[in-house]
N, CA, C and O atoms as a GROMACS GRO file, in nm:
protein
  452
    1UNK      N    1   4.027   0.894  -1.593
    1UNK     CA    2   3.970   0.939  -1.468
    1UNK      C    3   4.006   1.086  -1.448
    1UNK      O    4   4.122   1.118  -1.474
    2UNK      N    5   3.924   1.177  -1.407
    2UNK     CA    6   3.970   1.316  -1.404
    2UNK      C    7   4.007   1.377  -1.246
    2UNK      O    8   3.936   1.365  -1.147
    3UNK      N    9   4.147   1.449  -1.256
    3UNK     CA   10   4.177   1.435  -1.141
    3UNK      C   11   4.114   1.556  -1.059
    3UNK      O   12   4.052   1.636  -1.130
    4UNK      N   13   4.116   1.574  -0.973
    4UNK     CA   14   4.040   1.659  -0.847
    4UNK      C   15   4.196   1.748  -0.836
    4UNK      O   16   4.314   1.711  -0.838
    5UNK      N   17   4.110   1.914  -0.821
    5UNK     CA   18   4.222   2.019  -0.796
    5UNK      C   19   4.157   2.097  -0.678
    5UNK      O   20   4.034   2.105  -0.673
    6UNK      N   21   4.218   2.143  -0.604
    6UNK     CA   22   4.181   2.240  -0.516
    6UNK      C   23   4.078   2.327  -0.570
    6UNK      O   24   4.073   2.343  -0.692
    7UNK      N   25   3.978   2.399  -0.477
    7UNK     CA   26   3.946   2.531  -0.523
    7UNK      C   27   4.077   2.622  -0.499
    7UNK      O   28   4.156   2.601  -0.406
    8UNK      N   29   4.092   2.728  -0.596
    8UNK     CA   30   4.238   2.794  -0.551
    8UNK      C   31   4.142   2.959  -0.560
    8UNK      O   32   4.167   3.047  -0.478
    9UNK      N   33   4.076   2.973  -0.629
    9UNK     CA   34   4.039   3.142  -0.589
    9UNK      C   35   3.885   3.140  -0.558
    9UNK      O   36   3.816   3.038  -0.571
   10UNK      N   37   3.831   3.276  -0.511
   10UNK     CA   38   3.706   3.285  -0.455
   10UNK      C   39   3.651   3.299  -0.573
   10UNK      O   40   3.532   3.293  -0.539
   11UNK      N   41   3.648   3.316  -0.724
   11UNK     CA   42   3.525   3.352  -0.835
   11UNK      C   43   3.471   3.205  -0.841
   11UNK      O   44   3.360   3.188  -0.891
   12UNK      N   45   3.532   3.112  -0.800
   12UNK     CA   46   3.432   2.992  -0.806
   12UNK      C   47   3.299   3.010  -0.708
   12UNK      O   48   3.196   2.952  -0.743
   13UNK      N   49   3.299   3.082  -0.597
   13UNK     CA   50   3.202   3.047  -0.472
   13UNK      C   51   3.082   3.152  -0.500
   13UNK      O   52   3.107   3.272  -0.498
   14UNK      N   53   3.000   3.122  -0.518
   14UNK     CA   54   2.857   3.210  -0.552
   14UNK      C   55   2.809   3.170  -0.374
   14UNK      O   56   2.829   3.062  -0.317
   15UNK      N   57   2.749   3.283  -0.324
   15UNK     CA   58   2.699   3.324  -0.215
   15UNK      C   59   2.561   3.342  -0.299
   15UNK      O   60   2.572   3.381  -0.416
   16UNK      N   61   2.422   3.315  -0.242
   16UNK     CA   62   2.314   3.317  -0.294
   16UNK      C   63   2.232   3.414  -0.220
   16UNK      O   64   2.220   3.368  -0.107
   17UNK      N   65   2.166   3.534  -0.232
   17UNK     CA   66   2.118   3.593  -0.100
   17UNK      C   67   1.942   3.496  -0.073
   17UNK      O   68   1.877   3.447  -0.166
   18UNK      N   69   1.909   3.492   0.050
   18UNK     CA   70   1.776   3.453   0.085
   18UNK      C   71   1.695   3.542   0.104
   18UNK      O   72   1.700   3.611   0.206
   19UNK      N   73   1.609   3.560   0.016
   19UNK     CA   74   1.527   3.671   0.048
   19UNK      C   75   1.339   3.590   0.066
   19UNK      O   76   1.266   3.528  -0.012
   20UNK      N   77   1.328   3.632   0.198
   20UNK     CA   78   1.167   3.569   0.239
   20UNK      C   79   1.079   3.575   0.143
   20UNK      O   80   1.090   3.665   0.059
   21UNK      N   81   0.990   3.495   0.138
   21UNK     CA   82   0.833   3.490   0.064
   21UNK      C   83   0.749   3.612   0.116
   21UNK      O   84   0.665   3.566   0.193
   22UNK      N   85   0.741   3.702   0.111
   22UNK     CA   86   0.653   3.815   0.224
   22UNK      C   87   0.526   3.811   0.057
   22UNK      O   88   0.439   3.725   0.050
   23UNK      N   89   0.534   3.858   0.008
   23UNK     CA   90   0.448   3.855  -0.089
   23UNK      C   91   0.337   3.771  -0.114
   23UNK      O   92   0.303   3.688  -0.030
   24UNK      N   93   0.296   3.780  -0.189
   24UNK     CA   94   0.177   3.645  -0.228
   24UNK      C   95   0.227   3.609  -0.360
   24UNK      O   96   0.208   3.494  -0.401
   25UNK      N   97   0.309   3.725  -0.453
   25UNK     CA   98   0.315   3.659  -0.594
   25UNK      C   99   0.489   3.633  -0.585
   25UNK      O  100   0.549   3.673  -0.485
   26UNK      N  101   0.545   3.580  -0.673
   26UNK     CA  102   0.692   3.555  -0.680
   26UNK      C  103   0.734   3.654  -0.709
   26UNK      O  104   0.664   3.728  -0.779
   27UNK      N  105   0.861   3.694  -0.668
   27UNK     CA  106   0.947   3.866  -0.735
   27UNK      C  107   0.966   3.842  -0.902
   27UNK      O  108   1.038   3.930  -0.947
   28UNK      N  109   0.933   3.772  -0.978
   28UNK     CA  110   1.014   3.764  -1.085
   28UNK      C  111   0.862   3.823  -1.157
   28UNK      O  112   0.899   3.854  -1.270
   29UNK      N  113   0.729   3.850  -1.149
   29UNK     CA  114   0.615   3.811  -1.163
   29UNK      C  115   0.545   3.950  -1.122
   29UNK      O  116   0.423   3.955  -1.107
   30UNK      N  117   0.603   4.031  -1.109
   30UNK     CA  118   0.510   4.188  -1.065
   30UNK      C  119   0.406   4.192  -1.139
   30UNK      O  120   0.292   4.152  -1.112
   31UNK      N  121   0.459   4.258  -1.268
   31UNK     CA  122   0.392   4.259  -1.350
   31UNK      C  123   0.248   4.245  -1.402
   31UNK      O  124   0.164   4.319  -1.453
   32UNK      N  125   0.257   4.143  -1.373
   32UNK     CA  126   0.173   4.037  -1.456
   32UNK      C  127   0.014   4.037  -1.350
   32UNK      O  128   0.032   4.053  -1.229
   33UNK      N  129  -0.136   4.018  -1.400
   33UNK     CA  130  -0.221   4.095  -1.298
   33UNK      C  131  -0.223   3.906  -1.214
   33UNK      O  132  -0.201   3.794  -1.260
   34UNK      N  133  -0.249   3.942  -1.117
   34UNK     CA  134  -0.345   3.805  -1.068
   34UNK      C  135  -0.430   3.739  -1.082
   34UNK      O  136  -0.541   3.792  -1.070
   35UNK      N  137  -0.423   3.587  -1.116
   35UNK     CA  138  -0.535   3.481  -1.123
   35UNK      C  139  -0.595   3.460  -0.986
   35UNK      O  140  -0.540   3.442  -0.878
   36UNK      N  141  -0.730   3.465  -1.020
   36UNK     CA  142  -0.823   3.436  -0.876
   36UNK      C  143  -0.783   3.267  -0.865
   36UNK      O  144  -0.793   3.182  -0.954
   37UNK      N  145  -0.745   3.253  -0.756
   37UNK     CA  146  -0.753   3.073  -0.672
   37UNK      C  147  -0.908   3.007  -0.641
   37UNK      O  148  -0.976   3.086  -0.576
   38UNK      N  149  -0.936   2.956  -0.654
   38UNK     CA  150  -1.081   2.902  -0.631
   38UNK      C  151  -1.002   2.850  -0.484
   38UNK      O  152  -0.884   2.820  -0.463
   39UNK      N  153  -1.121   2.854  -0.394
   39UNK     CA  154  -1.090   2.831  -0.249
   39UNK      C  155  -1.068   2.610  -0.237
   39UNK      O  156  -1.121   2.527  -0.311
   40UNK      N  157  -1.013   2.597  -0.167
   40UNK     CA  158  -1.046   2.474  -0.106
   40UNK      C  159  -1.150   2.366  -0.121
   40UNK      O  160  -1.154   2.248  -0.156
   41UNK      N  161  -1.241   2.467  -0.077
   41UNK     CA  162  -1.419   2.359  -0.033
   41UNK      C  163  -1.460   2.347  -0.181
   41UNK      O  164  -1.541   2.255  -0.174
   42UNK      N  165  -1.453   2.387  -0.328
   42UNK     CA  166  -1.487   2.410  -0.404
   42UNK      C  167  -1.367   2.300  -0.503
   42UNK      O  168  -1.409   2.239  -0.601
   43UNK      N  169  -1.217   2.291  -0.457
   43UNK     CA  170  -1.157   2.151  -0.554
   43UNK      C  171  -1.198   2.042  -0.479
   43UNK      O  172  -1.175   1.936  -0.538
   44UNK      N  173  -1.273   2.023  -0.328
   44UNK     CA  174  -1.302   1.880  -0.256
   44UNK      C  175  -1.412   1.837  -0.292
   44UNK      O  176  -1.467   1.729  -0.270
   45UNK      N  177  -1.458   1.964  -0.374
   45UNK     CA  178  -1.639   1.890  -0.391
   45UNK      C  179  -1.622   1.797  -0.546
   45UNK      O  180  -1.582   1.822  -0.660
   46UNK      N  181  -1.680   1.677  -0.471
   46UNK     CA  182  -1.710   1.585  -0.592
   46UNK      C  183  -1.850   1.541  -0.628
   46UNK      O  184  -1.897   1.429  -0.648
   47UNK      N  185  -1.899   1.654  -0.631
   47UNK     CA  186  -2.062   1.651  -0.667
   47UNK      C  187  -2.115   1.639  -0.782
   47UNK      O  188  -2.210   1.565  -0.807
   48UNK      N  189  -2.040   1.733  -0.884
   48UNK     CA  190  -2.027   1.741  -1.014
   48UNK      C  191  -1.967   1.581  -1.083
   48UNK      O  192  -1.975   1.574  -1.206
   49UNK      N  193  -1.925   1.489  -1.029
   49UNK     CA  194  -1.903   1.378  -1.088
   49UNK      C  195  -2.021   1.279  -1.073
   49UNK      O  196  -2.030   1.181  -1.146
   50UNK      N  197  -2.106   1.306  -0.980
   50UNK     CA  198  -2.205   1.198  -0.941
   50UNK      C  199  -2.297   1.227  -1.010
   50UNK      O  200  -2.328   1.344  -1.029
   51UNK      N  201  -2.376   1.107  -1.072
   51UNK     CA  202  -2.444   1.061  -1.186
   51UNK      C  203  -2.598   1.052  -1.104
   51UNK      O  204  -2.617   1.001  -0.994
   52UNK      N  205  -2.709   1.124  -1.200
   52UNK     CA  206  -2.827   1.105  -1.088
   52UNK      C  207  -2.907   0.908  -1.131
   52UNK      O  208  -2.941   0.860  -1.239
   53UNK      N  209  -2.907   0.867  -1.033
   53UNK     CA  210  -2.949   0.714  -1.036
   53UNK      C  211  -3.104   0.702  -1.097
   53UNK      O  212  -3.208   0.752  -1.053
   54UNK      N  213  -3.085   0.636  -1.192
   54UNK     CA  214  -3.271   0.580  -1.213
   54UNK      C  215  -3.318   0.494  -1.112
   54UNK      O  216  -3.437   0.464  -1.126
   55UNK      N  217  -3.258   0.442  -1.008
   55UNK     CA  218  -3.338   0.329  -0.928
   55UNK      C  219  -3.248   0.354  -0.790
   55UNK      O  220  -3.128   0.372  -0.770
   56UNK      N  221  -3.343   0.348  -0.723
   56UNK     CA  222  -3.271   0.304  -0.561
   56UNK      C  223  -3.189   0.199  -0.560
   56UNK      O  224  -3.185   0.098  -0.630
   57UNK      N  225  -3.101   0.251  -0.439
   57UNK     CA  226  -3.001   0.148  -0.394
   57UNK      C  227  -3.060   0.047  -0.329
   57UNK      O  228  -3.152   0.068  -0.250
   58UNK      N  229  -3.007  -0.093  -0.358
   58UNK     CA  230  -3.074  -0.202  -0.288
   58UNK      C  231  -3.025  -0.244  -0.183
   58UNK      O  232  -2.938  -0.330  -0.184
   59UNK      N  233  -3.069  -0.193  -0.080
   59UNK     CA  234  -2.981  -0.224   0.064
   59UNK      C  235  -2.970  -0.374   0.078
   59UNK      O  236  -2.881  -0.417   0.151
   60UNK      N  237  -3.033  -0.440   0.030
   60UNK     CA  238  -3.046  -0.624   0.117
   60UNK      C  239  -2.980  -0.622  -0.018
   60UNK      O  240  -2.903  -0.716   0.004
   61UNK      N  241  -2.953  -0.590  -0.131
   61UNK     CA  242  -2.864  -0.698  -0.220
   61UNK      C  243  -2.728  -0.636  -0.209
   61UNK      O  244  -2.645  -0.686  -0.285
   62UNK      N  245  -2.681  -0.524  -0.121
   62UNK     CA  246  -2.564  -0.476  -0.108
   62UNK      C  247  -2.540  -0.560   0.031
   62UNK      O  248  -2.427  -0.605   0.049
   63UNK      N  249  -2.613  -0.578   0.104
   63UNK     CA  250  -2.545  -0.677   0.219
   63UNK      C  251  -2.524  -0.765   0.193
   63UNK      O  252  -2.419  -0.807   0.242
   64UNK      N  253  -2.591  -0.851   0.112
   64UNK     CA  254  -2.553  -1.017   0.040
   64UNK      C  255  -2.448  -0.992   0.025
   64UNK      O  256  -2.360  -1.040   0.096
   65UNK      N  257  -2.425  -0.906  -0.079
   65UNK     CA  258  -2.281  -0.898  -0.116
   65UNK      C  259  -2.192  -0.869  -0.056
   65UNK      O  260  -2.090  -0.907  -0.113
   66UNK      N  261  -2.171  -0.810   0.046
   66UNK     CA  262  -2.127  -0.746   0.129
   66UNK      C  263  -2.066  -0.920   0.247
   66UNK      O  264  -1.955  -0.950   0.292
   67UNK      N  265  -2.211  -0.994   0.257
   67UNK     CA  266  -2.126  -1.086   0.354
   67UNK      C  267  -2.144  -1.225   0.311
   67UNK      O  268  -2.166  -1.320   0.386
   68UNK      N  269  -2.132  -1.228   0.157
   68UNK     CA  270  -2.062  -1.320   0.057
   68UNK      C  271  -1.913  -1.304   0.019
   68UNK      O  272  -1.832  -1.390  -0.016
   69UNK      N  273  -1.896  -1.152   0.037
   69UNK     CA  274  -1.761  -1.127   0.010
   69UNK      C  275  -1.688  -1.162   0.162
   69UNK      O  276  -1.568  -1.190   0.170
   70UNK      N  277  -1.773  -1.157   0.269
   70UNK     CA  278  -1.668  -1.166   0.417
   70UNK      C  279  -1.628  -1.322   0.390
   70UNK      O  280  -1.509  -1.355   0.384
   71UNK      N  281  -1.743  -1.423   0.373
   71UNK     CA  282  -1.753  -1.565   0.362
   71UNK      C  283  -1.645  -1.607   0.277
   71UNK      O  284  -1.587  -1.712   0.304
   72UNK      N  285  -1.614  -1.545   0.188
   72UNK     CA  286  -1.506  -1.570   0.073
   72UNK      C  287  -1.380  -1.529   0.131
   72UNK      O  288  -1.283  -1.601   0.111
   73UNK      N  289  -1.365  -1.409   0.208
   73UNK     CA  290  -1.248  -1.395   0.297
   73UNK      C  291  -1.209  -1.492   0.354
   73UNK      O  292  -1.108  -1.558   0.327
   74UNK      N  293  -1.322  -1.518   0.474
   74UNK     CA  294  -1.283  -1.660   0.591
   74UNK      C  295  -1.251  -1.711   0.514
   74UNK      O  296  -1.128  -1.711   0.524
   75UNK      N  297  -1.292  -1.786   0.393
   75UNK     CA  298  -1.251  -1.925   0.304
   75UNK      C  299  -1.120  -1.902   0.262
   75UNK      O  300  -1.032  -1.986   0.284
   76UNK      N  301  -1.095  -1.790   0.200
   76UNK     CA  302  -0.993  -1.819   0.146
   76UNK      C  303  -0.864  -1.825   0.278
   76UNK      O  304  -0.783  -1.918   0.265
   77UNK      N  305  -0.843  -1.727   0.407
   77UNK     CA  306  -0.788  -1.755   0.558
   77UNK      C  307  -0.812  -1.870   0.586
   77UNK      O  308  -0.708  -1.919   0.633
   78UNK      N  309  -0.912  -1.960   0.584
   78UNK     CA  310  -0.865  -2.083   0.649
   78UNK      C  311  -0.810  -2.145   0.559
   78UNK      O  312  -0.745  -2.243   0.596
   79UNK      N  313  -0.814  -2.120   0.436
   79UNK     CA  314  -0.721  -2.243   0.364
   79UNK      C  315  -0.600  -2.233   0.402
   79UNK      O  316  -0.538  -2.316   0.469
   80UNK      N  317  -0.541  -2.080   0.340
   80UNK     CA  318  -0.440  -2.065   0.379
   80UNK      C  319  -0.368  -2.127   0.508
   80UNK      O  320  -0.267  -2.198   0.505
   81UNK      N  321  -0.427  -2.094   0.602
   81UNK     CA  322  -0.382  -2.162   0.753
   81UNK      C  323  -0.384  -2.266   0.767
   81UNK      O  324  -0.306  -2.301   0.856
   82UNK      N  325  -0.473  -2.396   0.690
   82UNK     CA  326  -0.452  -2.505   0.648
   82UNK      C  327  -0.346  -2.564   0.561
   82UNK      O  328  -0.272  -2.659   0.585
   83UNK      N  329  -0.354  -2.498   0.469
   83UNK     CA  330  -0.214  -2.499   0.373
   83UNK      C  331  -0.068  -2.456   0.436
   83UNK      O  332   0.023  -2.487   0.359
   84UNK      N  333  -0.038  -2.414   0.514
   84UNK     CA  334   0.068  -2.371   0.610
   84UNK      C  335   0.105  -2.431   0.714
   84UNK      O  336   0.217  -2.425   0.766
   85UNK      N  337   0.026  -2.483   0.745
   85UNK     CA  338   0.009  -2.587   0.906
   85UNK      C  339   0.021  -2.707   0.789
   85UNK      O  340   0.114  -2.771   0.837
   86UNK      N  341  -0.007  -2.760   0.697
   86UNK     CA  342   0.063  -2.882   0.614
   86UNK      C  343   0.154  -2.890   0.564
   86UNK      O  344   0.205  -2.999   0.540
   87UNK      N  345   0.216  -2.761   0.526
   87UNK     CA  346   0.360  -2.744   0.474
   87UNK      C  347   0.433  -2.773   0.554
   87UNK      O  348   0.522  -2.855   0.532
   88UNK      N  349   0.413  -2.707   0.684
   88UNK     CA  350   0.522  -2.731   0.805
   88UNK      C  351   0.517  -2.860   0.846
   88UNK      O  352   0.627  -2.904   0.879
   89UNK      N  353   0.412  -2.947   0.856
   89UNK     CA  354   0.404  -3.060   0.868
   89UNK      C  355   0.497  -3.154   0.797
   89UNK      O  356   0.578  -3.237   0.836
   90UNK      N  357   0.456  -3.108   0.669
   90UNK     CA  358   0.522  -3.226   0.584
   90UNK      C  359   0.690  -3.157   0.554
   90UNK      O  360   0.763  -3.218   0.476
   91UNK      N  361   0.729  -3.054   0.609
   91UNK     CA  362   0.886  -3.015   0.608
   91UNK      C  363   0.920  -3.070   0.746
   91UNK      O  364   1.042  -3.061   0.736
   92UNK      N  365   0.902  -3.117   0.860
   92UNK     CA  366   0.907  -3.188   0.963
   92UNK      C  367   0.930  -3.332   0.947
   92UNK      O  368   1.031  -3.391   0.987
   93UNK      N  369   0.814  -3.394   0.876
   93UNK     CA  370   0.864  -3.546   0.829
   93UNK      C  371   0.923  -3.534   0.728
   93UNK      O  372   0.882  -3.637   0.675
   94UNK      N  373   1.009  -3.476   0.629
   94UNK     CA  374   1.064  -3.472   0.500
   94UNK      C  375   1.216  -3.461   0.603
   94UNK      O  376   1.295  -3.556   0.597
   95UNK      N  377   1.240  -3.369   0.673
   95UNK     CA  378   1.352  -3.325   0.750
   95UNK      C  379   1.430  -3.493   0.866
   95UNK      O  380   1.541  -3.545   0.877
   96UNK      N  381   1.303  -3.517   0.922
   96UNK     CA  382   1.262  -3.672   1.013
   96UNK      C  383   1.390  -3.726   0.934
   96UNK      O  384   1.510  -3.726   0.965
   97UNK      N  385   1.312  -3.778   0.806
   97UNK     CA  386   1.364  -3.865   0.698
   97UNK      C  387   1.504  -3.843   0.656
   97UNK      O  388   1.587  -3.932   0.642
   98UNK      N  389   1.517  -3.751   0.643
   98UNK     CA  390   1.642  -3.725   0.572
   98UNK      C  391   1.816  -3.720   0.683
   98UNK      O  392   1.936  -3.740   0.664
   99UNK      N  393   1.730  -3.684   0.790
   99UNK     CA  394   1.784  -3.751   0.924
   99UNK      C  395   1.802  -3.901   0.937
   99UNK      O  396   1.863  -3.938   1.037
  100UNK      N  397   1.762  -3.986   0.860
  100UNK     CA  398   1.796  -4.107   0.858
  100UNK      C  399   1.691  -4.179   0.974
  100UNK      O  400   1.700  -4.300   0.994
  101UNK      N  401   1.599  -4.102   1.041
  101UNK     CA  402   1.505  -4.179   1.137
  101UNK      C  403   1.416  -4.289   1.054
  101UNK      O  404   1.392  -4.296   0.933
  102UNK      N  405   1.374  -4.379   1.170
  102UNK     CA  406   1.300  -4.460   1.079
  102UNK      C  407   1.128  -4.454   1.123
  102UNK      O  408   1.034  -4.509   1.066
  103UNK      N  409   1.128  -4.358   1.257
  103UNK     CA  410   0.982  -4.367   1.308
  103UNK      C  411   0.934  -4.216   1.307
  103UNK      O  412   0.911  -4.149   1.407
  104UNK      N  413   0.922  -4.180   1.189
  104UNK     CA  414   0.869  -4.036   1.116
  104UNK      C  415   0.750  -4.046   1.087
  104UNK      O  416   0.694  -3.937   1.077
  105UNK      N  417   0.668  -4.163   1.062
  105UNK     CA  418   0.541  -4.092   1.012
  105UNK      C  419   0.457  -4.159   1.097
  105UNK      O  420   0.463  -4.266   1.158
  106UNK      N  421   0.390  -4.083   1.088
  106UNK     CA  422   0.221  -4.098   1.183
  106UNK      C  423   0.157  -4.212   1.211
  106UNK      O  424   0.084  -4.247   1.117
  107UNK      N  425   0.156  -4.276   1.292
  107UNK     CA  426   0.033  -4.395   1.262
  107UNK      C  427  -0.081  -4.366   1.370
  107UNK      O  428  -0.085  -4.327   1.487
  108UNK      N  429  -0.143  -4.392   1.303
  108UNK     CA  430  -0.263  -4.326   1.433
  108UNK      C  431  -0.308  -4.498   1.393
  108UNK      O  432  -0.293  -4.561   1.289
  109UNK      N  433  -0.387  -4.549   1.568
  109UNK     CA  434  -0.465  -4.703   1.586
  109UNK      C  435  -0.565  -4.638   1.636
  109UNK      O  436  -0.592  -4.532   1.693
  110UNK      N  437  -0.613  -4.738   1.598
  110UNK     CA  438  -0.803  -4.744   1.641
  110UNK      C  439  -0.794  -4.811   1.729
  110UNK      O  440  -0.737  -4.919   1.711
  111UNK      N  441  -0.850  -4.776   1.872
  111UNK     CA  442  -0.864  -4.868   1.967
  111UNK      C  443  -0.904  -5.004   1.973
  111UNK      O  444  -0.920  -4.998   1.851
  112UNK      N  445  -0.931  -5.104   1.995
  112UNK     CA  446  -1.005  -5.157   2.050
  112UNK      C  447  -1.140  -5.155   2.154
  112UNK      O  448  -1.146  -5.093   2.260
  113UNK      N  449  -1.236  -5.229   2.102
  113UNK     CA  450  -1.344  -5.209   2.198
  113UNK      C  451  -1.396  -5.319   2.229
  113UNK      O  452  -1.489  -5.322   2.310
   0.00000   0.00000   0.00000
């Protein structure tokens, strides 16, 4: 393990000076001429990636899809919420049971008529 000593003189302590950004280029970098920046509006444009389409967009087969995919949402949410509301169910009578009760499970009667 290496042991820890005091600092004992000041040539250990480097003082760093701060000197502001006022410039546009870094001080180390005079020299050297400037690269033009292409502005902003010109790296956001994604125009140059888009492909020109042989066929129109099909609005009615993008909504099918569109609320086949919602229908598949709901389905798969209600299961879930079905599947959860039975778990808890059946950890309720599993718990009943193990409690040693003997009137844990359900009986549902049909009336009479």
């Amino acid at each position: 393990m290496k042991t820890q000593r005091p600092i004992s003189t000041d040539d250990e302590h480097v003082v760093l000076k701060f000197r502001p950004r006022t410039s546009a280029q870094p001080p180390g970098k005079r020299g050297e001429p400037t690269r033009q920046v292409r502005p902003a509006s010109v790296a956001n444009d994604l125009s140059r990636y888009e492909k020109p389409r042989e066929e129109p967009d099909d609005f009615r087969q993008r909504m099918l899809a569109n609320i086949a995919a919602f229908a598949f949402t709901v389905a798969l949410t209600a299961i879930g919420i079905w599947l959860a509301m039975s778990i808890a169910d059946l950890r309720k009578t599993q718990d009943c049971v193990l409690m040693g009760r003997r009137d844990c499970a359900k009986i549902t009667v049909m009336p009479r008529s």
